[in-house]
C-alpha positions in Angstrom: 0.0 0.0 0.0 3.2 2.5 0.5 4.4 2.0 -2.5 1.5 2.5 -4.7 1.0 5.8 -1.8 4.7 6.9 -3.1 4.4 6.1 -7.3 1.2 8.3 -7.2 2.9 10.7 -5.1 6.2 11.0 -7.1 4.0 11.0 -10.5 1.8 14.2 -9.6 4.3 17.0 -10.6 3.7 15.2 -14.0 0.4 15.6 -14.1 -0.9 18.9 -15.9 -0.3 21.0 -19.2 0.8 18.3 -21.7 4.1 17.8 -20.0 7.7 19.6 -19.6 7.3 23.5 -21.0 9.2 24.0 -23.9 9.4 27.5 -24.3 8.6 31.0 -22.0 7.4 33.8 -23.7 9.8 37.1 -23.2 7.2 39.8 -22.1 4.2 40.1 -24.9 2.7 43.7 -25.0 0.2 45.0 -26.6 -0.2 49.1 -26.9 -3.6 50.3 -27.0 -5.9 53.4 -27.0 -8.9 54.9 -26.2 -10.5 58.3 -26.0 -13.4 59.7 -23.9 -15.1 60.4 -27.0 -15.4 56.7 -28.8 -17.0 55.4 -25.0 -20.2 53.7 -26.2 -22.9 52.6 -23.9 -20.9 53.8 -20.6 -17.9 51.3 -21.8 -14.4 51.6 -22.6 -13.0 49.2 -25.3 -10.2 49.3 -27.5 -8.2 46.5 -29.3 -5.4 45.7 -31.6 -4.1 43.2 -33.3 -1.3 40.1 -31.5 1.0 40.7 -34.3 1.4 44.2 -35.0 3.5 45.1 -32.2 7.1 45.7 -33.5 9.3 42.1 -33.3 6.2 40.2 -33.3 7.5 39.0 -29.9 4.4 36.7 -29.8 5.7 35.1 -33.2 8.8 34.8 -31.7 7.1 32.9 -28.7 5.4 30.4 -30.9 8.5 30.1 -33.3 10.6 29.3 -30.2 8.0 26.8 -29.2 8.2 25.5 -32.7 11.6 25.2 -32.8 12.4 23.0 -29.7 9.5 20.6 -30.7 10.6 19.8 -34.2 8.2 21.9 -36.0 5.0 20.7 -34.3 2.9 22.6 -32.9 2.5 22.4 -28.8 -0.3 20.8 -27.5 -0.8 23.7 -24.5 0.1 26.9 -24.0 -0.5 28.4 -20.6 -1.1 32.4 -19.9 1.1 32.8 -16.5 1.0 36.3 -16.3 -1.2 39.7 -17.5 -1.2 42.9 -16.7 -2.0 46.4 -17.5 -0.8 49.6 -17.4 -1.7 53.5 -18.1 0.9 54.6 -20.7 2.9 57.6 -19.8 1.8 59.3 -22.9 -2.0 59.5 -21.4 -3.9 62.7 -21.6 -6.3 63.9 -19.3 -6.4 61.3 -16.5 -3.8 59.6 -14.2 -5.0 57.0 -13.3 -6.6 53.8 -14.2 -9.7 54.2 -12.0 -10.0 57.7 -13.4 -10.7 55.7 -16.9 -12.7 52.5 -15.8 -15.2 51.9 -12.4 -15.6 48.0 -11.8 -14.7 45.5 -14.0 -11.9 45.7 -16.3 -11.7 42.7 -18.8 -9.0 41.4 -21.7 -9.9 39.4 -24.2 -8.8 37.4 -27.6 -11.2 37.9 -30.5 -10.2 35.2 -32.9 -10.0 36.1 -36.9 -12.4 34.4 -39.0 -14.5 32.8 -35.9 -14.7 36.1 -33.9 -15.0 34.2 -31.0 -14.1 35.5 -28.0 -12.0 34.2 -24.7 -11.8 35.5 -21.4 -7.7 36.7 -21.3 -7.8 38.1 -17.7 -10.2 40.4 -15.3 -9.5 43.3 -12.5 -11.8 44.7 -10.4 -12.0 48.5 -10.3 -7.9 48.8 -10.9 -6.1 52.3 -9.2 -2.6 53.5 -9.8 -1.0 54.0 -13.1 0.3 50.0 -12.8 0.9 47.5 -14.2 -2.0 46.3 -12.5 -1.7 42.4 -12.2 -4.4 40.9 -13.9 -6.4 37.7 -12.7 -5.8 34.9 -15.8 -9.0 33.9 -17.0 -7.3 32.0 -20.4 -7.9 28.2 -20.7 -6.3 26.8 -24.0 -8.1 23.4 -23.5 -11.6 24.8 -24.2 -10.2 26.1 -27.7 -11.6 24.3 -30.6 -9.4 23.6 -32.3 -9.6 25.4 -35.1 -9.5 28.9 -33.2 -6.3 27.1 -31.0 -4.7 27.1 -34.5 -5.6 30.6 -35.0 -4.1 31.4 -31.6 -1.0 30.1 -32.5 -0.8 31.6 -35.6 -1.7 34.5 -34.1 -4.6 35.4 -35.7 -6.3 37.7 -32.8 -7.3 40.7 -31.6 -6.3 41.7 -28.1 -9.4 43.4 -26.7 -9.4 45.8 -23.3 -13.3 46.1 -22.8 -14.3 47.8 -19.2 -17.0 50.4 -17.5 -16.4 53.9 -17.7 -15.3 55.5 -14.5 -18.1 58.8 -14.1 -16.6 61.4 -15.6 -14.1 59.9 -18.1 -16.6 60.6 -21.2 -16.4 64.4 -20.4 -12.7 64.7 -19.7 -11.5 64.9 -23.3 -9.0 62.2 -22.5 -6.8 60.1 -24.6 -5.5 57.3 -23.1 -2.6 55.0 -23.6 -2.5 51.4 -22.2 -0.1 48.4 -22.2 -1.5 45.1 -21.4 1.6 42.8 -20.9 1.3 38.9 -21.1 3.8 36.1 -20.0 3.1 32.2 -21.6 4.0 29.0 -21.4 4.1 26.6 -24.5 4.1 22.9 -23.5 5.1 20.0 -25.7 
């Protein structure tokens, strides 16, 4: 009975994502912007494009991945870390609560499908950040054709969140950076 105790013991750290990462991603950001005067309906939402920022850093993620598994694609990737911060190049507020009140959520909005996936969520964020982000992102409940498009990077990132009171009458223009750390796994 001990030693069947111990091999499920000593098996569990092998247990998880598809086994033994195969590549970390270098920090992914993502600049975006929004002004008080494109808020619709009370919310703040802005996205861009995974790819456009210069390097491509999360092509070079993927490539990485790529490369230590032969070609193949991996099977998992993990989001470890997200977070978001107010540029320095912001106009008209200071703060990230002057911009959003509650909920603050990212998103991928996949080409072709335009389905969407919960990235991360804060609650009513302060400060200029980086605000650490709570990771909402599950790879497994991808089909698969929009997990291909994830890899290929075929997605929006979208920063979707309530309007603080008065950011629609401040005349602002906002700069944000929402910052991701993953995990490929073989």
């Amino acid at each position: 009975m001990n030693r069947i105790l111990l091999l499920v013991l000593c098996a569990l750290p092998f247990i998880g994502c598809g086994g033994d990462p195969v590549s970390h991603s270098a920090p992914v950001g993502i600049n975006l912007k929004a002004k008080s005067a494109d808020t619709a309906n009370g919310t703040v939402t802005t996205q861009k494009g995974i790819e456009t920022e210069s390097g491509n850093p999360f092509k070079a993620f993927v490539d990485d991945a790529r490369r230590e598994l032969d070609g193949k694609s991996p099977s998992s990737v993990e989001l470890t870390r997200l977070t978001l911060t107010l540029g320095a190049q912001s106009v008209g507020v200071a703060s990230l609560s002057e911009v959003f009140s509650g909920r603050v959520d990212v998103l991928f909005l996949m080409s072709e499908s335009n389905n969407t996936y919960a990235a991360g969520h804060v609650e009513d964020p302060t400060g200029g950040g980086p605000v650490t982000l709570v990771v909402d992102f599950d790879f497994e409940a991808l089909p698969s054709a929009d997990a291909t498009r994830f890899l290929d990077g075929k997605f929006n990132v979208v920063l979707r969140g309530a309007a603080a009171p008065t950011f629609m009458s401040k005349g602002a223009e906002v700069d944000f950076q929402t910052t991701f750390a993953f995990t490929a796994f073989e």
